[in-house]
N, C-alpha and C positions, 0 to 999 in steps of 0.2 A: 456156784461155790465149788470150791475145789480140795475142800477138805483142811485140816490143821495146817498150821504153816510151815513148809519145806525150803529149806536152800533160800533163807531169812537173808545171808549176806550177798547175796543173785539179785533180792528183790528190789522193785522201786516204791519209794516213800514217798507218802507226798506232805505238803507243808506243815498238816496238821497232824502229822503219824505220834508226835511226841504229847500232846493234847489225847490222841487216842490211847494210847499206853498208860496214862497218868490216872484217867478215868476210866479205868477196869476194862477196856473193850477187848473182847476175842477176837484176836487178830487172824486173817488166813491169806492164802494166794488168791488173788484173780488177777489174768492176762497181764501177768509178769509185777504186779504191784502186791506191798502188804498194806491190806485194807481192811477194817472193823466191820464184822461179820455181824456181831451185836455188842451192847454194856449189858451194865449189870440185871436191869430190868427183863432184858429179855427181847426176842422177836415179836413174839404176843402184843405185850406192852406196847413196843416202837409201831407198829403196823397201825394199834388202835388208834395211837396218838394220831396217827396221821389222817386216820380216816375222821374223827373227830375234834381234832384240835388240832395242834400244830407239828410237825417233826422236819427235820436236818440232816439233809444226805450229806457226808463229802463224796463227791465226784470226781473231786481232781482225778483222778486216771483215764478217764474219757481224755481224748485227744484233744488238741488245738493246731488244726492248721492255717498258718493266719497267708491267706491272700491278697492280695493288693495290685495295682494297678490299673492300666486303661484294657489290657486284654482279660484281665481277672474275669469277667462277668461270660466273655466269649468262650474259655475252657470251661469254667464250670455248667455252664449252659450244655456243650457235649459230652463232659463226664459224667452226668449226673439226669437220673429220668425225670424229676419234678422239673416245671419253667420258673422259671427266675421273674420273669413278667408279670406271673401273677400279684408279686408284692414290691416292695420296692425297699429305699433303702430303710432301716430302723424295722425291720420286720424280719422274722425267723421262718424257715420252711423246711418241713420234716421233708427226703428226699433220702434215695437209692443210690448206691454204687452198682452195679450192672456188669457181668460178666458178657462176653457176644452170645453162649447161651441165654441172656435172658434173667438166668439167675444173679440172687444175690450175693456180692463181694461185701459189703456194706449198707447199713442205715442209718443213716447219718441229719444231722441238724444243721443248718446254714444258719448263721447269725449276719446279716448283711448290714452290717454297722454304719459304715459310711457309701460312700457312690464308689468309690472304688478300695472297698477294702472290707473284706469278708474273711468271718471266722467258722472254717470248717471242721464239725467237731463226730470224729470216728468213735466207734469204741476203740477201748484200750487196747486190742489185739491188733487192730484194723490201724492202726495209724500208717504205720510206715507205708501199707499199699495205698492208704487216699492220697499222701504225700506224694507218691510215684504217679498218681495218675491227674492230681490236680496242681501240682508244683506247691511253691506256696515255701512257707518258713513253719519249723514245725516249733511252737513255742509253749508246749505243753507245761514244762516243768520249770518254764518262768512264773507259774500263776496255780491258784489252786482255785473249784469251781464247789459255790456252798450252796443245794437246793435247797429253800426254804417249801415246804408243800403242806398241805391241810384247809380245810374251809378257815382255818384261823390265822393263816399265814400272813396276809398281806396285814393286819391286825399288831401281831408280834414283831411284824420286821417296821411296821408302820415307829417301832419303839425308841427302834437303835436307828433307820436308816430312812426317813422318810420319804425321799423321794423315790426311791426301791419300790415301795410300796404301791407307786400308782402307776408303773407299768405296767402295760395291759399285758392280755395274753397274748403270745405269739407278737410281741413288739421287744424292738431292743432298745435300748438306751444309754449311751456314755454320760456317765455321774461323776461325783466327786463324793468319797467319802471320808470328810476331816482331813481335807489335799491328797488325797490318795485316790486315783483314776480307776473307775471299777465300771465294767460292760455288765451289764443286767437286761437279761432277755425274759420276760413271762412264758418258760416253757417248764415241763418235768417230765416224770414218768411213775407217775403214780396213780390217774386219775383222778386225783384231784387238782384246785388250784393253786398258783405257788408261781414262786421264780427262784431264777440260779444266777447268783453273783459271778462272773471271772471276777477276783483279787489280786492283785499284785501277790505273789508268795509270803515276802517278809512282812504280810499285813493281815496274810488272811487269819491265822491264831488271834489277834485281836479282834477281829470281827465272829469270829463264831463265838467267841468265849462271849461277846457280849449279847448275838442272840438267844445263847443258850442262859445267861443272867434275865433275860426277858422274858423267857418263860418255854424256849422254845425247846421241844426235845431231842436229844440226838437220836439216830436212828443208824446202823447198820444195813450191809448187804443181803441178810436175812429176810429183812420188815420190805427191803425196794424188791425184794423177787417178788414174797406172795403180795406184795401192791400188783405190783404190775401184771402177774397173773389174775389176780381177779379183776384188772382191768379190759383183760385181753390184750394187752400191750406185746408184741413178740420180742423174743431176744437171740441176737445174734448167733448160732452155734445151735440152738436151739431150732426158732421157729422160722428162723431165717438162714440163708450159707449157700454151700454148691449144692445144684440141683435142685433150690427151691425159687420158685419166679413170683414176684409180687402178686400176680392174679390168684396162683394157686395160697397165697397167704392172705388172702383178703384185701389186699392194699394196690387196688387196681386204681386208686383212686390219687396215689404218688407219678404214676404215669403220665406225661403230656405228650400225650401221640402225636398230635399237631403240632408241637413246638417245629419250628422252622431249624433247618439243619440237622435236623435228629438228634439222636443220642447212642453211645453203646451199648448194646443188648436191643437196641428197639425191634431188628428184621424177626426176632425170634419170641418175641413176643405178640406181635402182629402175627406170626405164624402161631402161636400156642393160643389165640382171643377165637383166631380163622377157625380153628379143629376144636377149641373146648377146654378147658380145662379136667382131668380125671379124677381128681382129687382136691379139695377145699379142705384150711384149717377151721376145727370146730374144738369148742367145747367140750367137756366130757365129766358131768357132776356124780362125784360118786353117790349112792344111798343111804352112808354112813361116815363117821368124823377120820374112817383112818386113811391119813395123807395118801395122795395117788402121786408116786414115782415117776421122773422120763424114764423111760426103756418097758414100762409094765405094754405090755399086750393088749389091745383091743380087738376084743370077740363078738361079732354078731352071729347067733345061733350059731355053726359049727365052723366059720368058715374067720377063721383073723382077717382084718381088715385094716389093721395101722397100727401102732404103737403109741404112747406119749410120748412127746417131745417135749414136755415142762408138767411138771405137778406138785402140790403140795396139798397144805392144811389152809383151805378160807378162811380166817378169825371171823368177816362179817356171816357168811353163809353157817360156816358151823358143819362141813363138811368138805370131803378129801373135794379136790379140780384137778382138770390139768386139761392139756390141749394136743390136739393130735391132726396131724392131716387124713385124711378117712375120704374114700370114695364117695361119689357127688349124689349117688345112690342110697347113701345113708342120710338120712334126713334127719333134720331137727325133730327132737323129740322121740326118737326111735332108743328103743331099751338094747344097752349091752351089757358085756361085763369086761371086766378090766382085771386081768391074770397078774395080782400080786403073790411069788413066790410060791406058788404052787397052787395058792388060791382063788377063786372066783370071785367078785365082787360086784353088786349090784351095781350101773349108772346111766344114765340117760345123756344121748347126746346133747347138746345145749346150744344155744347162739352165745357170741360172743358180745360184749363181757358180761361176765357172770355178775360181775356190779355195776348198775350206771354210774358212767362217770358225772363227776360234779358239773354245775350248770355251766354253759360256754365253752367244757372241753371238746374239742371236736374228737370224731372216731381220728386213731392212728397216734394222736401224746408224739414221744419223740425215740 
C-alpha cells in the first residue's frame, strides 16, 4: 500500500471504482490504479471474513495479456521458467518472468483457456514489461477480475453463479453468465480456496453487487496483504524484483530445468543451484501483537543479518510477522530481534507460512 490517495486524476479506475466509492471504501494508489484499501468494517473484519467464511477482492489492476495463436505456446514456453507441459489447456500455472540474471522481473499466472489462446496475468506494475516480452494484446481494462476466496466461497458464489462454483482449483473455464462470456480460473492469493471471475467490464458491478446480496464480503487491499502474508505468499517489490532468484525466495519449484529449449535466466540459475544459495526467505514471528514493519532490521546477537521485506499484524496468530531473506545459517527456530524504531523486539525465525493454507492449496497460490 502506498499511502492516502495522490495525483486521483493520474490514476486508473477500474470497473467497480464507483461501487467502491458509494460503499464507504478508503481509497489509496497501488501501481498506478485507485483501489479500496478497506470499508467500513475494517481490515480485521475483511481478513477474518475471509479466513472463515467468505470475502471479495477486486483485482482488476492485475494485468491481462491475452495471447493467442499457433506460436503463442512456443514464446511463452521461453519467456517464462515454469513448462507449459505440465498442464494443458483449461488449467492455470503460477510461473516467473526471469531477468538473464536469474532474477525476478515478474510473477505471474497463465490462464491457458483454449489450445491456442492464453491469458497472461502480470501484476499491475509489471504489465507493459510481460507485454514486451511475450507480445500478445494487452486487454486489461476491457474486463474487470472479482476473487471470490474463503472456505465458504464456492458455497456463496454456488448462489448467484453456479457453474463458477465447480471449477476446481488451478482449472479454468469459459461460462456464461446470464449471456455474458466470463473466464473463471480456481486460483487466488489468500490461502484459502476460492476463484476469480475475468467479466466483461460493463457487467462486472452487476455481478459483484449480487455476490455481495449473497452474503459475500467485500474485502480491501489491506485484508489481501496480511492474507497473503500469513500465507507466505510473496509480493512483487517486496519478496520478489532485481536481485532476488526464485531459489533464494523458496520457489525453486516454478523452475523446469529440463524444459527443452530453455528459458531466460536459466544459465544463471543452474549457476546459483551449482555454488548454493546465501540467503533463503524465512519467517519471522514476533513475541508480541505489535505489527513488524518492511524495512525493521533483523538482529541475531550483535551481528544484523537482513531486514523485513513485508510485515504486519496476524488477526489468526495474534502477533506482529513479517518475512525476511536471512542467511542459510540462521535456522528455523533460532531467536532474534527485530529493531522497531529504536527498539528491540522479541521473535523467532519461523518456516513459512505462518498459517496452513486451506486443504488442496498447493505451496506458491499465485
Amino acid at each position: 500500500m502506498q499511502g492516502d490517495l495522490a495525483g486521483e486524476q493520474q490514476l486508473k479506475r477500474t470497473p467497480l471504482h464507483d461501487w467502491h466509492r458509494a460503499n464507504g471504501a478508503r481509497m489509496v494508489e497501488f501501481g498506478g490504479w485507485e483501489m479500496p484499501l478497506e470499508y467500513g468494517t475494517g481490515t480485521l473484519a475483511e481478513h477474518l471474513a475471509c479466513r472463515r467464511g467468505v470475502a471479495m477482492f477486486d483485482v482488476s489492476h492485475l494485468g491481462s495479456v491475452r495471447v493467442t495463436g499457433p506460436q503463442a505456446h512456443a514464446v511463452l514456453q521461453l519467456a517464462l521458467s515454469n513448462d507449459l507441459a505440465k498442464i494443458g489447456p483449461g488449467r492455470a500455472q503460477y510461473t516467473h518472468l526471469l531477468a538473464p540474471d536469474g532474477s525476478v522481473q515478474d510473477d505471474i499466472i497463465v490462464w491457458w483457456v483454449e489450445e491456442e489462446r492464453y491469458e497472461v496475468m502480470p501484476n499491475a506494475s509489471n504489465t507493459a514489461r510481460v507485454l514486451a516480452a511475450v507480445g500478445g494484446q494487452d486487454v486489461t481494462e476491457s474486463r474487470a477480475v472479482l476473487a471470490v476466496q474463503g472456505p465458504e466461497a464456492r458455497a456463496a458464489v454456488a448462489k448467484v453463479f453456479p457453474a463458477a462454483a465447480g471449477v476446481a482449483h488451478f482449472a479454468v473455464r469459459r461460462l456464461d453468465w446470464r449471456g455474458c462470456p466470463v473466464v473463471v480460473a480456481g486460483t487466488g492469493y489468500t490461502g484459502e480456496d476460492g476463484i476469480e471471475c475475468s467479466v466483461p467490464a460493463e457487467r462486472a458491478p452487476a455481478l459483484w453487487a449480487e455476490l455481495v446480496r449473497a452474503g459475500v464480503t467485500p474485502a480491501g487491499l489491506g485484508a489481501r496483504d496480511t492474507l497473503r502474508l500469513e500465507a507466505g505468499l510473496p509480493l512483487h517489490g517486496h519478496e520478489l524484483g532485481p536481485g532476488i532468484t526464485p531459489l533464494e525466495a523458496g520457489l525453486g519449484w516454478v523452475v523446469a530445468w529440463d524444459k527443452p529449449g530453455g528459458f531466460v535466466g536459466r544459465d544463471a540459475l543452474v549457476a546459483q543451484r551449482h555454488e548454493g544459495v546465501r540467503r533463503r526467505l524465512r519467517g519471522v514471528r514476533g513475541a508480541g501483537r505489535q505489527p513488524l514493519r518492511a524495512g525493521y532490521v533483523v538482529r541475531s546477537g550483535d551481528a544484523a543479518v537482513g531486514a523485513l521485506t513485508s510485515g504486519n499484524f496476524s488477526p489468526v496468530l495474534g502477533c506482529g510477522v513479517g518475512m525476511s531473506f536471512l542467511p542459510v545459517e540462521v535456522e528455523v527456530g533460532s531467536g532474534v530481534e527485530v529493531v522497531a524504531r529504536g527498539r528491540e523486539l522479541a521473535a523467532t525465525v519461523a518456516r513459512l507460512p505462518f498459517v496452513p493454507k486451506a486443504a488442496g492449496v498447493p505451496k506458491g497460490g499465485d
